[in-house]
C-alpha positions as CSV (number, residue, x, y, z in Angstrom):
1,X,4.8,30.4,43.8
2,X,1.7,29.7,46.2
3,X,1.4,25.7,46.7
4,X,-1.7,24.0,46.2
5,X,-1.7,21.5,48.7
6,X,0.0,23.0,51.8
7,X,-0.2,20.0,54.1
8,X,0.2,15.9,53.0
9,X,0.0,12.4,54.7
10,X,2.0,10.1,53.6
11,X,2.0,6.5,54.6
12,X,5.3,3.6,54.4
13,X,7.1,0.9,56.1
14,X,9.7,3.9,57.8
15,X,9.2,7.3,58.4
16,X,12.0,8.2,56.8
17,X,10.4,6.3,53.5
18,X,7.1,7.8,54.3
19,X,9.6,11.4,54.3
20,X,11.2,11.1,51.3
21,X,8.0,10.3,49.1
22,X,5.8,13.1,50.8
23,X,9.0,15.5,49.6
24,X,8.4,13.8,46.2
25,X,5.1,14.6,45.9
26,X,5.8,17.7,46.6
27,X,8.3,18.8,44.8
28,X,9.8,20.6,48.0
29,X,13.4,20.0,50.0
30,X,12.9,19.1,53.5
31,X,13.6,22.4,54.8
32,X,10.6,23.7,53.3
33,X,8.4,22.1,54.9
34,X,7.7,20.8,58.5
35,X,7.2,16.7,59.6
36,X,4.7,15.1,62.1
37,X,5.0,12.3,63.2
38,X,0.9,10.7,63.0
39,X,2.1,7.1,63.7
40,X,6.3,6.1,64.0
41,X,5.3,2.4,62.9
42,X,6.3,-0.7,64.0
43,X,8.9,-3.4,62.6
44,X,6.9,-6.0,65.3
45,X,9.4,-8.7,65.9
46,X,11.9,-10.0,63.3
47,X,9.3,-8.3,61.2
48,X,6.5,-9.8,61.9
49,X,3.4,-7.9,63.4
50,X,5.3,-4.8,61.8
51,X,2.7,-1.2,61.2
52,X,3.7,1.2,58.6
53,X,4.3,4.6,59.7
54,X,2.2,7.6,58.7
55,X,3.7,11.7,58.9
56,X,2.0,14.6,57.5
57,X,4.2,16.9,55.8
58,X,3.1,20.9,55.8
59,X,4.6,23.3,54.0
60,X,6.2,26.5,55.2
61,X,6.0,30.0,55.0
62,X,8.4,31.6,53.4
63,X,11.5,32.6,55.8
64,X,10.4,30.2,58.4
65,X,13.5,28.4,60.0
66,X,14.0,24.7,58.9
67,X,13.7,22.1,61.2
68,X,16.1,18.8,61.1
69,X,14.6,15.7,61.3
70,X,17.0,12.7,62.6
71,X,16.8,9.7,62.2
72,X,16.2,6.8,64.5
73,X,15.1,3.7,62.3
74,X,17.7,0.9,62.9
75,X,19.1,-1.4,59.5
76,X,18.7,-4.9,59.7
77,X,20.4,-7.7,57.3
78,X,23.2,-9.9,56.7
79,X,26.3,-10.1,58.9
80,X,27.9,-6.6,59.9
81,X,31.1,-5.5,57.9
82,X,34.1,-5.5,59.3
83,X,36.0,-2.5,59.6
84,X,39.8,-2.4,59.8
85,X,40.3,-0.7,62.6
86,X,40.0,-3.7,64.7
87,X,35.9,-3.3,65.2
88,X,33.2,-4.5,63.8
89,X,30.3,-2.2,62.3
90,X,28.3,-3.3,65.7
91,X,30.8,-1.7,68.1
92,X,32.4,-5.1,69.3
93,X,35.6,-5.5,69.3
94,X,37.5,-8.5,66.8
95,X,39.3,-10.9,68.5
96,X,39.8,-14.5,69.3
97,X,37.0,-16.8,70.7
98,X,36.1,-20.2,72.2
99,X,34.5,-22.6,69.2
100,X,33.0,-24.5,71.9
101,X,31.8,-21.7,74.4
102,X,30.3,-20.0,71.5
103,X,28.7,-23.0,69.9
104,X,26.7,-23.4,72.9
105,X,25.7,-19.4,73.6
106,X,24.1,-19.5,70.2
107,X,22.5,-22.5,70.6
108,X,20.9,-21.2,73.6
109,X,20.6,-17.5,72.0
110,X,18.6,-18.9,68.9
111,X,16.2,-21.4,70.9
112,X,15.2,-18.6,73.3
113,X,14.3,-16.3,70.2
114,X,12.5,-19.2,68.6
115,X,10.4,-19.3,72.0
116,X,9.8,-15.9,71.8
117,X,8.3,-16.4,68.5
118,X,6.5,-19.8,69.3
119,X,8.5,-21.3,66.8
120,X,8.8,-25.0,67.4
121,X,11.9,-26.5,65.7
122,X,15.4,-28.3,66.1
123,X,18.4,-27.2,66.0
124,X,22.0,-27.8,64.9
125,X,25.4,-26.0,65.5
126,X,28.0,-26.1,64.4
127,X,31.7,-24.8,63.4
128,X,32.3,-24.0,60.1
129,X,35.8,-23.5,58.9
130,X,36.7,-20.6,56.8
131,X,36.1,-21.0,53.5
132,X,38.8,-18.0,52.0
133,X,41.8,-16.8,52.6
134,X,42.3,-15.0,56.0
135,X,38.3,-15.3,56.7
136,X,37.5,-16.0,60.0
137,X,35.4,-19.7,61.1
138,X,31.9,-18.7,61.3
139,X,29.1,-20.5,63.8
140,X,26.4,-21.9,61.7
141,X,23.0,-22.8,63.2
142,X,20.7,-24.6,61.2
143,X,16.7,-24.6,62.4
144,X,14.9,-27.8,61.1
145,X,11.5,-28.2,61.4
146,X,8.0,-28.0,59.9
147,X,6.3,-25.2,58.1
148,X,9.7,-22.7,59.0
149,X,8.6,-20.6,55.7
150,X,7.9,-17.6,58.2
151,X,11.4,-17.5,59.5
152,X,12.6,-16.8,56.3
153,X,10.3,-14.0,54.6
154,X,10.2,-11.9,51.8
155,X,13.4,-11.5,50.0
156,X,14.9,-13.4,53.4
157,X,14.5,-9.9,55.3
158,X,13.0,-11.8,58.3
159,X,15.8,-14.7,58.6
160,X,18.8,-12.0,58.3
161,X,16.8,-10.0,61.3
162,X,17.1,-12.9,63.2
163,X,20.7,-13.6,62.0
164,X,21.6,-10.1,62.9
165,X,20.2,-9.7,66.3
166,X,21.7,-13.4,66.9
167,X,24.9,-12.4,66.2
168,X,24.7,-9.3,68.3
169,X,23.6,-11.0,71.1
170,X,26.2,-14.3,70.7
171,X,28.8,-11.3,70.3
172,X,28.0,-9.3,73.4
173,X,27.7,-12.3,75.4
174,X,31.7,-13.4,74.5
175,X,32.7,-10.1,74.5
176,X,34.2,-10.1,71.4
177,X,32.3,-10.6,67.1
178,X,31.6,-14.1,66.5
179,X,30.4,-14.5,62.7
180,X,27.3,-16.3,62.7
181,X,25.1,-17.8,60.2
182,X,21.5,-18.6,60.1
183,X,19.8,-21.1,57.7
184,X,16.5,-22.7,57.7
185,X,16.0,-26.1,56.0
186,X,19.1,-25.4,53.6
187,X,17.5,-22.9,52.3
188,X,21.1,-20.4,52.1
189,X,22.6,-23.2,50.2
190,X,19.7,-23.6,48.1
191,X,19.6,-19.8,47.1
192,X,23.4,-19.9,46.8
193,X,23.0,-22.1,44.0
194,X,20.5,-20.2,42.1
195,X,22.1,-17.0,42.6
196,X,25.4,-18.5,41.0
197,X,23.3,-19.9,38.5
198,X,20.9,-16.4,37.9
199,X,25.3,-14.6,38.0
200,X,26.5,-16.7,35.1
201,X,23.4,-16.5,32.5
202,X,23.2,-12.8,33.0
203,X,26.7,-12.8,32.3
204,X,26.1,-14.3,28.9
205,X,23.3,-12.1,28.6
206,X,25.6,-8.9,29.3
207,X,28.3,-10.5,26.9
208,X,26.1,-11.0,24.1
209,X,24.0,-8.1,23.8
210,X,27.0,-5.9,25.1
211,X,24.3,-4.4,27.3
212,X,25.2,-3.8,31.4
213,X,22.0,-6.0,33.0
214,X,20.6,-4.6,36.6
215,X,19.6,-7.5,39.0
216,X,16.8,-7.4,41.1
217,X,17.9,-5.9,44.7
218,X,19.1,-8.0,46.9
219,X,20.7,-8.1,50.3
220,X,24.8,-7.4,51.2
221,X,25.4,-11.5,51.6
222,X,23.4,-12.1,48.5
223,X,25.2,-9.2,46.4
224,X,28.4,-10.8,47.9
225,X,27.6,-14.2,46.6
226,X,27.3,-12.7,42.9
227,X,30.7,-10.7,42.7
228,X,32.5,-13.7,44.1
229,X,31.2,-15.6,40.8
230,X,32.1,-13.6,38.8
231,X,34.9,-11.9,39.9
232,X,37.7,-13.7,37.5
233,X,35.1,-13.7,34.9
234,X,37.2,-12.4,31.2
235,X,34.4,-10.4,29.9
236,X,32.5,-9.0,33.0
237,X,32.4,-6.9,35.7
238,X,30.5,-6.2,38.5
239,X,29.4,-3.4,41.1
240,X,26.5,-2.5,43.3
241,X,24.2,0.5,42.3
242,X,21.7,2.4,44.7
243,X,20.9,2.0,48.3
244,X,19.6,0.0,51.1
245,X,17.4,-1.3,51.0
246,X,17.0,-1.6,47.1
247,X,20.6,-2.1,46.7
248,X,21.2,-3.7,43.2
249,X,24.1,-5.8,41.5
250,X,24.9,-4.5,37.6
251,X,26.9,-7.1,35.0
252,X,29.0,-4.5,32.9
253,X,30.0,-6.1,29.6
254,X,34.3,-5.2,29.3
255,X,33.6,-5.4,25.4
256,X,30.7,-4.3,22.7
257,X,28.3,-7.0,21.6
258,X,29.7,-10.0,20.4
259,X,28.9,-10.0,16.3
260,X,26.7,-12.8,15.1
C-alpha cells in the first residue's frame, strides 16, 4: 500500500514521546520507518528552561533494513526503589550511615543547588525516624521561604527532580543510599492529606456504584501514599495501571453495587 505522507515532524517534551506519536500518526512500527533527530530537547535544570524535542520520522522502502533507536532520556521522580539484592535502583550500595554526617552533606548539597537556581530560602534538616516496620530513617530537608511555588511545579515533577538528584548526590558523597526527602513550605504533608482524603471518597464512590474509579496519574510516592490508605480497606482494592509518566492508581470494588 503506497503511504501518503512518506516523511513527518513531530514535536514533544522527549524524543522518545515525540517517537511514539509520529509512529501513531502513522500507523507504522518503528522498523518501517527511519528517525532524525531535528532538535534532542532540553529538560533545562530541575525542569526549568526545558525545550521540547522535534524528529522527523520517514518512511521506508520496502526491504530496507531497520534501524534501532536507543534510548538516552533519564527518569526523574520520587525516591529510587530498593531492590533486594542489597542495591538501590541508583547503583549505590544499602548500608549503614552517619545521621549526623549526612544531615549536614544535604544541608550543604541542597543549598548549593538552590544557588544554582538563585533560589533564596532557609533551610531545615533533619532526622526523621521510620515510620513502618523495617523502613529505614529518612533525612528530611525542609526549604522555607518566599514565593518557593517554582520549586515545586506541575504535578510536583520539579520538586522530586530536585529530591532525586539530592539524594543521588547525598548518596554518592557517603558512599552508601541515604533516603532523603524534599518538602517546600509543608507542602508533602499538605498533599498527603488530600490524597488520603481524594483515597477514601473514591473508595465510597467505587463501593457504591460497584464501578473500578481511575485516579488522575500521579507520581510513585504519591501512588504509594493511596495503597497504604487503603490497603486494609474491606471492600477495595488497589493497583497501578499504565506507565511513567502517566502512571495511574484504580479503586477496584471487591463486590457489585451496593442495592439502594
Amino acid at each position: 500500500m503506497k503511504q501518503e505522507r512518506t516523511t513527518l515532524e513531530v514535536i514533544a517534551p522527549t524524543v522518545e514521546e515525540a517517537i511514539a506519536r509520529g509512529l501513531n500518526q502513522l500507523g507504522l512500527s518503528q522498523d518501517q520507518v527511519e528517525v532524525e533527530v531535528l532538535d534532542p530537547g532540553s529538560r533545562g535544570f530541575l525542569g526549568i528552561g526545558s525545550r521540547h524535542a522535534r524528529v522527523k520520522l520517514s518512511v521506508k522502502a520496502a526491504g530496507e533494513p531497520p534501524v534501532e533507536v536507543a534510548s538516552t532520556m533519564p527518569e526523574t521522580g520520587a525516591l529510587p526503589q530498593v531492590e533486594e539484592e542489597g542495591v538501590a535502583e541508583s547503583g549505590m550500595p544499602l548500608g549503614q550511615w552517619d545521621e549526623q554526617k549526612a544531615v549536614e552533606v544535604a544541608r550543604r548539597v541542597v543549598g548549593e543547588l538552590l544557588d544554582r537556581m538563585k533560589v533564596h530560602a532557609r533551610l531545615r534538616v533533619r532526622i526523621q525516624p521510620p515510620q513502618e516496620e523495617n523502613a529505614q530513617s529518612v533525612v528530611w530537608v525542609e526549604i522555607q521561604g518566599d514565593d518557593l511555588s517554582i520549586l515545586i511545579g506541575r504535578r510536583s515533577e520539579t520538586l522530586n527532580a530536585l529530591q532525586y538528584i539530592s539524594s543521588l548526590i547525598v548518596s554518592r558523597e557517603m558512599g552508601v543510599w541515604v533516603p532523603l526527602i524534599i518538602d517546600v513550605q509543608g507542602y508533602r504533608a499538605r498533599r498527603e492529606r488530600q490524597l488520603r482524603i481524594l483515597a477514601r471518597r473514591m473508595a465510597d464512590q467505587a463501593v457504591l456504584t460497584g464501578r473500578r474509579q481511575v485516579l488522575e496519574p500521579m507520581p510513585a510516592n504519591e501512588r504509594r501514599i493511596i495503597h497504604l490508605e487503603l490497603r486494609d480497606h474491606p471492600e477495595v482494592i488497589t493497583e497501578s495501571i499504565g506507565e511513567e509518566p502517566n502512571r495511574k492508581v484504580t479503586i477496584v470494588p471487591k463486590r457489585p453495587a451496593r442495592r439502594l
